[in-house]
Every structure is written in C-alpha cells, then in structure tokens.
C-alpha positions in Angstrom: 0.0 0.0 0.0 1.3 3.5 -1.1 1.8 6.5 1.9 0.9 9.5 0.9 1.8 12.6 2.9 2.4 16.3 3.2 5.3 17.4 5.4 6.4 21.1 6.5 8.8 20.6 9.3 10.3 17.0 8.3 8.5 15.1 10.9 6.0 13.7 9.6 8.6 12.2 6.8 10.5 11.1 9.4 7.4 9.6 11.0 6.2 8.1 7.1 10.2 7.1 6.3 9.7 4.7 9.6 7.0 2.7 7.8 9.2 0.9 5.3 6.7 1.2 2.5 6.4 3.1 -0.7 5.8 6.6 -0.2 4.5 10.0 -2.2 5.1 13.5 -1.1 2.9 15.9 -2.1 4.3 19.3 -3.6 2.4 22.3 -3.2 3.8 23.1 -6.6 1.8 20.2 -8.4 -0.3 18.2 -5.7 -2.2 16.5 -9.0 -1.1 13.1 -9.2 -3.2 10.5 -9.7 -3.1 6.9 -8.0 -4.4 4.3 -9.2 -4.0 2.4 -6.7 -5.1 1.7 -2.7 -3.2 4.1 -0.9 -3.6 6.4 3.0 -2.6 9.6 3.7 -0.4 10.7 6.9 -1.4 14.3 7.6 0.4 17.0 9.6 -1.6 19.3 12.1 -2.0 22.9 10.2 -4.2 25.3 8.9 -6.2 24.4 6.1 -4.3 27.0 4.3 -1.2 25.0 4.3 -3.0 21.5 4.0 -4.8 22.1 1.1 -3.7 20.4 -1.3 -4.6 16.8 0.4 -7.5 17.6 -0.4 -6.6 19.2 -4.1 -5.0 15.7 -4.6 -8.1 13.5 -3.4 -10.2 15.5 -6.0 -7.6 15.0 -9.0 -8.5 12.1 -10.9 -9.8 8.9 -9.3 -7.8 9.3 -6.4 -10.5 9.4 -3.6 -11.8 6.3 -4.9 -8.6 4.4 -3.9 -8.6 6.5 -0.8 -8.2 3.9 2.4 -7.8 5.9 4.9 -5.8 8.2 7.4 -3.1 8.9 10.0 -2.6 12.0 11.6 0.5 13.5 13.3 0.4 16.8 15.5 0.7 17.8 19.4 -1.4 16.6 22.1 -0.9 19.7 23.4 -3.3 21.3 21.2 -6.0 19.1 23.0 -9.4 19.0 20.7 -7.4 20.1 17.6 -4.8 17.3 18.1 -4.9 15.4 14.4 -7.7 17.5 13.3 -6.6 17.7 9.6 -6.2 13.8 9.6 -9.8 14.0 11.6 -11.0 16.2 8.7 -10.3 14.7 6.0 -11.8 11.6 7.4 -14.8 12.7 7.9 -15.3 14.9 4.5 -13.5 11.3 2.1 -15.4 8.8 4.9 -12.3 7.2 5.7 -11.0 5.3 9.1 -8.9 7.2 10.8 -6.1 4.8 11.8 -4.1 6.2 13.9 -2.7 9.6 15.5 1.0 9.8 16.8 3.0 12.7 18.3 5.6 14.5 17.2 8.0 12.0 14.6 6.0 9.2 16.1 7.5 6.2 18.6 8.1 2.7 17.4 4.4 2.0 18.8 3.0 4.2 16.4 4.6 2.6 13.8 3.8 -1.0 14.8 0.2 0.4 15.2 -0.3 1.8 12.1 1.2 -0.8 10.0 -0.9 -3.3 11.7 -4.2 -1.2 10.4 -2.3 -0.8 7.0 -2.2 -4.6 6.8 -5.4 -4.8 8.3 -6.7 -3.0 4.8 -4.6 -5.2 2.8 -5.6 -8.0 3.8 -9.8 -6.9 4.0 -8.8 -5.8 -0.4 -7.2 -9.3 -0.6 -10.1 -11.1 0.3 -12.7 -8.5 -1.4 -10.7 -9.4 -4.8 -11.3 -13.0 -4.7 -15.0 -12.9 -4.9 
C-alpha cells in the first residue's frame, strides 16, 4: 500500500520514512497526481491553508476512490485540535482514521499503524477473490 503525505517541518517524513513502505510526497507546486492504486494519507496538524492540497489531490483524478484511509501527526498539546486535519479529512472522504502519533511518532505508532495498513490489505485481498 502507497503512503501519501504532506510534510512542513520533516516530521511527519520522518514519522512516514519509519513505515518501510512506498511513499508520495505531495508538492504544493503540483499536488495532481493521480493513483491508481489503494493508498492512506499521513497528515500533519495545520491550517487548512497549508493543507490544502490533500485535499486538491483527493479531488484530482480517481484518487478518492482508492482513498483507504488516514493517520494524523500533531501535538497533544493542542487538545481537541490534536490530528484534526487527519480527523477532517476523514470525515469529508469517509475514511477510518487509523491512527494519531505525536511529534515523529515512537516505534508503537509505527507497529500500530502498520498493523491497520495490513489490516486493509488484507480486507482488499479477500474483497478481490470474490
């Protein structure tokens, strides 16, 4: 499963580089690439402002359709708006969110989200034999 992500300080690369899995960062400069494949996004904490173009890239092509679902990174010191970009776009695409890590994320993150990520894989596996 492809990892797509946003990042503006590096963490939440370093968070998505932790995963082991094929990866796409977004540009703002040309956030229209299409996927044509099942993929999740791993979404930093900012103002829509500076997260828009997730969303520009769920609307290009097919790309929501292939849309699994989402993790989001941020501070739990920011209480109810902890993840709320990843808690966003799950609600507007109708997504799972998967998981929500701190910061770069610790190795329990990881092990968490992967799990979900093979969680999906496996649910798409079965849903393509019948």
């Amino acid at each position: 499963m492809k990892i797509v992500y946003i990042t503006l300080t590096g963490q939440t690369r370093k968070f998505v580089n932790k995963l082991d899995m094929e990866t796409i960062e977004l540009s703002p400069i040309d956030p229209f690439i299409e996927i044509n494949e099942p993929f999740i996004i791993v979404a930093p904490t900012y103002e829509k402002e500076a997260t828009e173009i997730l969303w520009e890239f769920l609307d290009t092509g097919e790309n929501k359709r292939y849309f699994q679902g989402v993790a989001g990174g941020g501070n739990r010191n920011f209480n109810e708006l902890f993840v709320f970009t990843a808690k966003d776009l799950a609600r507007d695409y109708d997504v799972p969110l998967l998981h929500a890590f701190e910061f770069q994320g610790s190795p329990k993150d990881v092990k968490a989200l992967k799990d979900k990520i093979n969680m999906i894989e496996n649910t798409l596996r079965e849903e393509n034999k019948h």
